[in-house]
N, C-alpha and C positions, 0 to 999 in steps of 0.2 A: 816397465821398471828401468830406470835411469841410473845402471851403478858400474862399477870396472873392479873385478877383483887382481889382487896382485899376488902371486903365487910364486917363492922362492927355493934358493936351495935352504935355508932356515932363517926365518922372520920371529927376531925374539921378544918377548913380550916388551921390553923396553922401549924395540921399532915401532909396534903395533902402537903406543900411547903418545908415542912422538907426533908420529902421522895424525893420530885422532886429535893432536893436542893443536897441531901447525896447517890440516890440509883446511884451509880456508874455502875454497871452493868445494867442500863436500857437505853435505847436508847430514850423513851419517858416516861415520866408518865403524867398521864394527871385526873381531876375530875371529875365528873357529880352525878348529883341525878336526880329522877326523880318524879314527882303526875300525878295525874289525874284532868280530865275536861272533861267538856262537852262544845261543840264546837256553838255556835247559829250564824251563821250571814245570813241578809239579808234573815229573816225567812228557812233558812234551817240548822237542826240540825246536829250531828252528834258527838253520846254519848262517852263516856267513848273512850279519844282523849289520851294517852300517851305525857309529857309535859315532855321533858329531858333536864336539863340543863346541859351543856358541855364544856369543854375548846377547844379550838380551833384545836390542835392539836388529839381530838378524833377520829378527819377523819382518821388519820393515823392508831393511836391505832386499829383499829375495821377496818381497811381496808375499809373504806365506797368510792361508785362510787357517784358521781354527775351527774345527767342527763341531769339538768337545771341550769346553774349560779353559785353558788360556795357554797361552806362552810363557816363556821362565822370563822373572823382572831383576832389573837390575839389583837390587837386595839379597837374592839368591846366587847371584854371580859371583857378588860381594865375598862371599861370606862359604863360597862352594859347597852350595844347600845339596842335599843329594834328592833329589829333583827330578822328573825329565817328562818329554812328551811325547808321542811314539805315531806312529804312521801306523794306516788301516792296516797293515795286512796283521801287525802284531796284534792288533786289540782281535781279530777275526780269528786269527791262531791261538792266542789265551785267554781270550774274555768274548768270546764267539755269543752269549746269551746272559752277558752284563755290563753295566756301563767299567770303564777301564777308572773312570776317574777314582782317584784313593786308595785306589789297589798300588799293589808292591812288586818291583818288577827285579829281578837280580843279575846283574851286570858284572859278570868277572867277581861273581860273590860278595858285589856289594849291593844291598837292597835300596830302591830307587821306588821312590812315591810318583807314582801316574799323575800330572794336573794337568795334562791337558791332550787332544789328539787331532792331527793333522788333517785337514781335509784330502781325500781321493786324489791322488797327482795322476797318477799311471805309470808311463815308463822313458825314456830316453836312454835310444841306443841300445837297448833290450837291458838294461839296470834300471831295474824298480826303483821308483823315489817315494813307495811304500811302506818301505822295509827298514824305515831308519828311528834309532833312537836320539833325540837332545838331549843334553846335557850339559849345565854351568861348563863354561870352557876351564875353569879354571879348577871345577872337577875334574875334569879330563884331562887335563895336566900333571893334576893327582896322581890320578890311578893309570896313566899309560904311558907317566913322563916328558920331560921337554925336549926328549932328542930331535923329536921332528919340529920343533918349532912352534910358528901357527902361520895362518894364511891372513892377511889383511884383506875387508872387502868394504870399498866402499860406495855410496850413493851419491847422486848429482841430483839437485832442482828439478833439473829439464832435460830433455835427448839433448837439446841445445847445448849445452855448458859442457857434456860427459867428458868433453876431450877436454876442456880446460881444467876440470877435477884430475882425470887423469895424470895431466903435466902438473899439475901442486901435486901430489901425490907423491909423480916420480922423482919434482925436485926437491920434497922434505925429505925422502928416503935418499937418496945420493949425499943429502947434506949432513945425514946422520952417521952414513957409511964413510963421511969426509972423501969421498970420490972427486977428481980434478977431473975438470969440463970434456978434455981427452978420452981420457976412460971411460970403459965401457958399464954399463951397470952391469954389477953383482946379483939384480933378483929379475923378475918374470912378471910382465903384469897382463893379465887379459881381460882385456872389451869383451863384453857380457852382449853387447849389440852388434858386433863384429860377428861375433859367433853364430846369434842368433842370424842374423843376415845370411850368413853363410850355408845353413842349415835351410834357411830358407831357399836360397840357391839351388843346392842340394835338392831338395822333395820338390821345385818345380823341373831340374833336370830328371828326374825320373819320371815324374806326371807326362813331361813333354816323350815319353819312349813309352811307357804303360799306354795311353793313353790312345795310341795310334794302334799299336797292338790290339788292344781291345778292342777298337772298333771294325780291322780288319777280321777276326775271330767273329764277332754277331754277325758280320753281313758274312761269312762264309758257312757259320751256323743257318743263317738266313737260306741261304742258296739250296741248304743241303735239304732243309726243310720244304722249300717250293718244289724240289725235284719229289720228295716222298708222296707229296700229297701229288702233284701231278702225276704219277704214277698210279695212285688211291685213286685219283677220277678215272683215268682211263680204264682200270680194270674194273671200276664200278658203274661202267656207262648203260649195264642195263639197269642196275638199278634206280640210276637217275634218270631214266625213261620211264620206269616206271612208276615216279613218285611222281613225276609230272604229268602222265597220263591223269591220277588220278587225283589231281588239283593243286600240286604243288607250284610253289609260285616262285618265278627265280630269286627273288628274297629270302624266299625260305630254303632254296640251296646253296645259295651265298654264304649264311647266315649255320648252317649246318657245315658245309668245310673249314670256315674261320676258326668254327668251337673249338672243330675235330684239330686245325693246324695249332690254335692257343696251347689247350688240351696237351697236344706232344711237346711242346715247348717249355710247357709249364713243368711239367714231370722230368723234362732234360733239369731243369731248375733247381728243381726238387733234391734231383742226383748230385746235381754242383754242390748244394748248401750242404747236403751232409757228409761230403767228401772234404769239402773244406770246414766244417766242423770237425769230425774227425780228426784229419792232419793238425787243428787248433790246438786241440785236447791231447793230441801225442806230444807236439813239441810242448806245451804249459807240465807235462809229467816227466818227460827229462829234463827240458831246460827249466826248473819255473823261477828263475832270475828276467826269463824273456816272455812277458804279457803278448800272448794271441788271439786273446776270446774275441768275438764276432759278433757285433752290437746287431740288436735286434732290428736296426735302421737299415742294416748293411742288408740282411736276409730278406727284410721286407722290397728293397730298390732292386736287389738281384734275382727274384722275384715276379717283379711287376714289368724288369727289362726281358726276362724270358718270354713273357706275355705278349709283350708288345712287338718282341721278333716274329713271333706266329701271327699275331693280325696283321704286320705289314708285309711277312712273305709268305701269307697265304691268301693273300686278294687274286693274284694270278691265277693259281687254281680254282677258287672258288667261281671267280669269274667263268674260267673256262667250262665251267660244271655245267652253272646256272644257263651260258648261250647254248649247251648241246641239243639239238633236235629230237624232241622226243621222238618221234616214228623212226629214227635215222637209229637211236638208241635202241629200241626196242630190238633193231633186227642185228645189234652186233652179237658176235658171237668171240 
């Protein structure tokens, strides 16, 4: 997505039409604001509900999927239809075992006809982008006033051009605000890409500190494991004397400490997944503004890495089992 939203201390709907009328280099611009609510219907609550009024063309602006029905069209806009389309977690909270479409939704007691529902986002920054209602911006203007303004967001062609949208942008709004070339601007405008970039930054500067962490953790888990089991063979050197007397093949003693070391490694594994399931589940019941649930990919990978630390640090032992001399075995005590 190719777009720079511009965020002020108040962008009046005049500015917002000016821009859309003059940025030649934007492919879309588009409005919205947003408040907060708290959600009551048919005795079930559900607090602090994001309430974002939008122009219809936002869909585009922010790439957004529809799961269920559609987006609000410009005709609705028009005409501040009472309208809107709601993100999973609400249709899951009120409409948990029917479709949400056509149903009636009540927003600071006014009722709002469901046509449509957002596909699964997840979260950013631990704020759910589940949790939101749409609405005609110009509803929302309505019902929560024009004190704040609105925010102008608009789109570019190409990653190419976004800076030159940007500067039409920021010189239609300067020339609206009659600002002289000196002066500083009056509003706020932020790269959508800048950000994203940034953020990117961000999660490989952690990757690059987890990452080293973690693998010093397995080969120290590793170690602790080849010492258990080397301990496990030596105390069991008569019995591996005696599986060998009686036909056992160093394969088949190799092949029996490997299990035995996967075996404890796995069950360590075991311990982790539901220790960190647990802690998942406790922060999602106090905080549940911040998504921690634990994809089935993640349990399966941490897992199969417990696994794998028992058969590479338990070949040593094993090893050592399989060359012990059975008659040497038999006579330990």
């Amino acid at each position: 997505m190719s777009d720079a939203t511009g965020a002020t201390k108040t962008f009046t709907w005049e500015e917002y039409e000016y821009v859309k009328a003059n940025c030649r280099a934007c492919t879309e611009v588009g409005a919205a604001n947003n408040s907060g609510a708290d959600i009551n219907q048919d005795g079930i609550e559900m607090p602090a509900v994001r309430i974002l009024g939008v122009t219809a063309n936002m869909s585009e602006i922010e790439d957004k999927t529809i799961a269920k029905g559609r987006f609000l069209i410009n005709e609705e806009v028009s005409r501040s239809a009472k309208v809107c389309v709601i993100g999973t977690e609400l249709k899951e909270k009120f409409f948990p075992n029917q479709s949400p479409l056509g149903q009636s939704m009540k927003v600071n007691g006014v009722p709002l006809q469901i046509v449509g529902m957002e596909e699964k986002r997840g979260a950013m920054f631990g704020d759910s982008l589940d949790r939101n209602i749409y609405i005609p911006v110009t509803l929302h203007l309505q019902m929560f006033g024009r004190g704040n303004g609105v925010q102008v967001h608009g789109k570019s062609a190409e990653r190419e051009t976004l800076l030159t949208a940007i500067e039409d942008a920021q010189t239609n709004l300067r020339n609206k605000r009659k600002l002289l070339g000196s002066e500083e601007d009056t509003f706020g405008i932020v790269n959508t890409q800048e950000v994203g970039n940034q953020v990117d930054q961000f999660t490989a500067g952690i990757a690059a500190v987890v990452v080293p962490i973690t693998l010093i953790t397995l080969i120290v888990g590793g170690i602790v494991v080849m010492n258990i089991m080397l301990v496990s063979v030596t105390e069991r050197t008569k019995e591996i004397g005696i599986r060998k007397a009686i036909g056992a093949t160093k394969g088949a003693i190799v092949l029996q400490f490997l299990l035995e070391a996967m075996t404890l490694t796995f069950f360590g594994g075991i311990v982790g997944v539901t220790l960190a399931v647990t802690i998942s589940q406790l922060i999602m019941l106090f905080v549940p503004s911040l998504p921690a649930s634990i994809p089935l990919w993640a349990v399966i990978s941490g897992l199969s890495v417990s696994i794998g630390v028992g058969l590479v640090f338990g070949v040593l032992p094993a090893r050592k089992a399989a060359k012990l001399d059975p008659i040497e075995c038999l006579r330990y005590e």
